[in-house]
N, C-alpha and C positions, 0 to 999 in steps of 0.2 A: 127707616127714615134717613140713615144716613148713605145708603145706596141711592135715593133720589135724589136728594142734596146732589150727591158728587155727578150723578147723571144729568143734572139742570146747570151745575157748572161747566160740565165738558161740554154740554151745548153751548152755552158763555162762548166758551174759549173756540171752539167753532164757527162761531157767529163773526168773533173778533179776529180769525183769523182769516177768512174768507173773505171779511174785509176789507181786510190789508190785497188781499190778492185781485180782489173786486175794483178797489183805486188805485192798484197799478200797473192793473192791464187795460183800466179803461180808456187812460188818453195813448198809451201806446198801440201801434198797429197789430196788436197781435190776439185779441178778439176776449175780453172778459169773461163773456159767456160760454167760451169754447173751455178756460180756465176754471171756471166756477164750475164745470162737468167733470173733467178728466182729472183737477186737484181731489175732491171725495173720491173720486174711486180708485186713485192712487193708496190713499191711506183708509180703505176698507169702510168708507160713512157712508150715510144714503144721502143719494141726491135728495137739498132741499126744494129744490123746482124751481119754476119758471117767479112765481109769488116771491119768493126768499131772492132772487137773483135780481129783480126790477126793483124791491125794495130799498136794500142798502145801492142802490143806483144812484141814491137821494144824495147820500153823505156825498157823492161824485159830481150832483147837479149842485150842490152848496159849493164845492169846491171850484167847479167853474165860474163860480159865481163871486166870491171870495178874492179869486184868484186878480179877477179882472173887473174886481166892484167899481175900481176910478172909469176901465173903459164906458164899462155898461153904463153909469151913470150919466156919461158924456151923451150915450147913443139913445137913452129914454129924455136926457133933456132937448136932445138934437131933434127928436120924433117930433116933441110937441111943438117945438119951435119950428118945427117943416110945416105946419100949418098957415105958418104967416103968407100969404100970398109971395111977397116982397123973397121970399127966400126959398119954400119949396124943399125936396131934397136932391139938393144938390151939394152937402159938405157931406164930410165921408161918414159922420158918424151916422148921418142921418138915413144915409142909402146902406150901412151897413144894418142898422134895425130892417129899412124892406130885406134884404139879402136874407138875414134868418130866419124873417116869416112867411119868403120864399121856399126858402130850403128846406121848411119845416111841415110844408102842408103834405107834402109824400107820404113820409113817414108814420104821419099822424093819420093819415086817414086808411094808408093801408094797414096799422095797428087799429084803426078801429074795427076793420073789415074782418081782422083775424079774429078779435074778440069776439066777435058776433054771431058768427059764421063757421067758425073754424074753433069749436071749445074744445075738442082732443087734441089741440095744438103742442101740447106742451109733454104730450106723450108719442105725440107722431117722432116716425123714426128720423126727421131733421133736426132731432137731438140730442140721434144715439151717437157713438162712439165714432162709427164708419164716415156718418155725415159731415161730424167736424172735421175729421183729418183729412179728407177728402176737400173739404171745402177750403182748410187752411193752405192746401196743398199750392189751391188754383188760387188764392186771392194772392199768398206769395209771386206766383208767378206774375200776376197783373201787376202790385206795387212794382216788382222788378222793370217790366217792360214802362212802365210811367217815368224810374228813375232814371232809364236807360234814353227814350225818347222824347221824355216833356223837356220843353225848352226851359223853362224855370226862369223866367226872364218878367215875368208879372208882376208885378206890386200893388195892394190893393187899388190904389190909382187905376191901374189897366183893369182889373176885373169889371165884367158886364154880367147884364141880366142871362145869360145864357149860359156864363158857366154858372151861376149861382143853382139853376134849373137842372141843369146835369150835375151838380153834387148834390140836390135835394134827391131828383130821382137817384142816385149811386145810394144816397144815406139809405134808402128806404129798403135795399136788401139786407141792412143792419140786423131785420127783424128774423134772418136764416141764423141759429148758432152757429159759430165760428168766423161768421165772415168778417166781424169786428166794424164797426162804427166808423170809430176813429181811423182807420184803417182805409176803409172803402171812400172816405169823403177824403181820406190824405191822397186816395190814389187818383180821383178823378180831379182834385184839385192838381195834381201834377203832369194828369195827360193834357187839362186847359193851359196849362205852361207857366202856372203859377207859382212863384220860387218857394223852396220848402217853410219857413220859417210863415212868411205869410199866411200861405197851406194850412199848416197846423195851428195857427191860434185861427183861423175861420172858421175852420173844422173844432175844435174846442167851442165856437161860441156858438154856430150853428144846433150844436147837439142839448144847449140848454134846455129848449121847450120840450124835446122829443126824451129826454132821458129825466127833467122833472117832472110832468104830466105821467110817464110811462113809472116811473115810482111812486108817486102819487096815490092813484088808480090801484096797484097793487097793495101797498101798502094799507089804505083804507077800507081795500075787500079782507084783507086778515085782520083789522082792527075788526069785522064785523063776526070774524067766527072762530078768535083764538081771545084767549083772557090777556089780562093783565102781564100776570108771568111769565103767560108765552110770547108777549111782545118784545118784553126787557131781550134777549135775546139781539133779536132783529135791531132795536136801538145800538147796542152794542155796535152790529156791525155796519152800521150806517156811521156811526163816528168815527171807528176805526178806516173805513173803507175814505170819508172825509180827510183825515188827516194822510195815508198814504198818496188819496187823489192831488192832494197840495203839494209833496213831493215829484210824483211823477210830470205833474205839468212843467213845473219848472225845471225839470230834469231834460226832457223831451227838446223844452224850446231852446234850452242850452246847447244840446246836443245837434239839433239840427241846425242853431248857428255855424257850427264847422265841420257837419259830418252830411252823407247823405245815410240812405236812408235802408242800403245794401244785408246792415247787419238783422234788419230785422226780417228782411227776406230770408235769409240764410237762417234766422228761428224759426218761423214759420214753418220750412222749408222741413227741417228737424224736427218739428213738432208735430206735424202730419206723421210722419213715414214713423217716430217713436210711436207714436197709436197704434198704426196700422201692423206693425211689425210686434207688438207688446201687449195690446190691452186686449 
């Protein structure tokens, strides 16, 4: 009895570690899911999968949500009030709700296509070890060339329906490990010439539907065939993974007020070639 005890708490403390590393790789550009893989098998545990990874996703879609509860409220009261004839959407908050429901039909619909269609997904080799540093390898490269040749000159103001279209399509290879979310919508927001700062809280709000629906979904298929006890686990690390996501956001938008964005190339860049060379 008291070897399970300790075996149910080391899962605890696994749950709530994972989720510390879960919200704060997920607004940074350097791919959470690629982290949630290569962190277990650093320290000898077994991957908990693709289920465990979209879960504590949640504590990250609260944290977005949390984060920018005064914007969002502006942009659901702006929605409904775009109804009036007399007004339309034409104030920002109100074209910023189309923008994320733009941005969000990619993603969504080619996750549902995976679910469906594609159920050894989560075993296929775009998850092994090889895939992600390879994949980290090149998305480094692209944010690089975005930092190097987007104008950065954009302010929500200037954004149109067409970059919104080209960052839902960019969000939607989020669904390859490694490529990172945050990352791939920071990156085509900056080849659209959109200034960093900007960039990244659109990217941040954009990802709401597609990373609470994508937790959601998971979440509720392991409410249907773990107990009780084997959820507390997974809670754990959805509040932990919440509270670090609070951090990194406001850490990110800080940072990219006076920095670009070079240092996290240069992770990436290390973080590949550490795999490739190590694991």
């Amino acid at each position: 009895m008291p070897e399970e005890i300790s075996r149910y708490l080391f899962i605890c403390f696994k749950s709530f570690f994972l989720g510390i590393i879960q919200g704060f790789t997920e607004f940074l550009p350097i791919s959470s899911t690629a982290h949630l893989k290569v962190v277990p098998y650093l320290f000898g545990w077994n991957d908990l999968g693709v289920s465990f990874s979209a879960s504590i996703q949640l504590g990250s879609a609260v944290a977005i949500i949390y984060y920018f509860r005064n914007q969002i409220s502006l942009i659901i009261n702006s929605f409904f009030s775009s109804f009036n004839p007399s007004k339309g959407f034409k104030d920002e908050n109100s074209r910023l709700f189309l923008y994320i429901f733009v941005a969000s039909i990619p993603i969504l619909v080619f996750g549902l296509l995976v679910k469906l269609y594609w159920p050894n997904y989560s075993d296929s080799n775009l998850r092994g070890l090889f895939s992600i540093a390879i994949t980290s390898i090149v998305m480094a490269l692209l944010l690089a060339l975005a930092e190097i040749y987007g104008k950065k000159n954009k302010l929500f103001v200037d954004i149109n329906l067409n970059d919104v279209i080209k960052l839902g399509l960019a969000q939607s290879l989020a669904l390859f490990p490694g490529v990172s979310r945050s990352g791939i919508t920071l990156t085509s927001a900056l080849f659209s010439g959109i200034e960093r700062k900007t960039a990244a809280r659109l990217s941040f709000l954009v990802g709401i539907p597609a990373v609470s629906i994508s937790g959601l979904v998971e979440l509720f298929s392991l409410f249907r065939v773990l107990s009780v006890i084997d959820i507390i686990p997974i809670i754990i690390g959805i509040i932990s993974s919440f509270f670090s996501s609070i951090f990194a956001i406001d850490l990110f938008l800080k940072f990219l007020s006076k920095n670009n964005t070079l240092v996290f190339v240069y992770y990436r860049l290390a973080f590949g070639i550490f795999i490739l060379t190590t694991l």
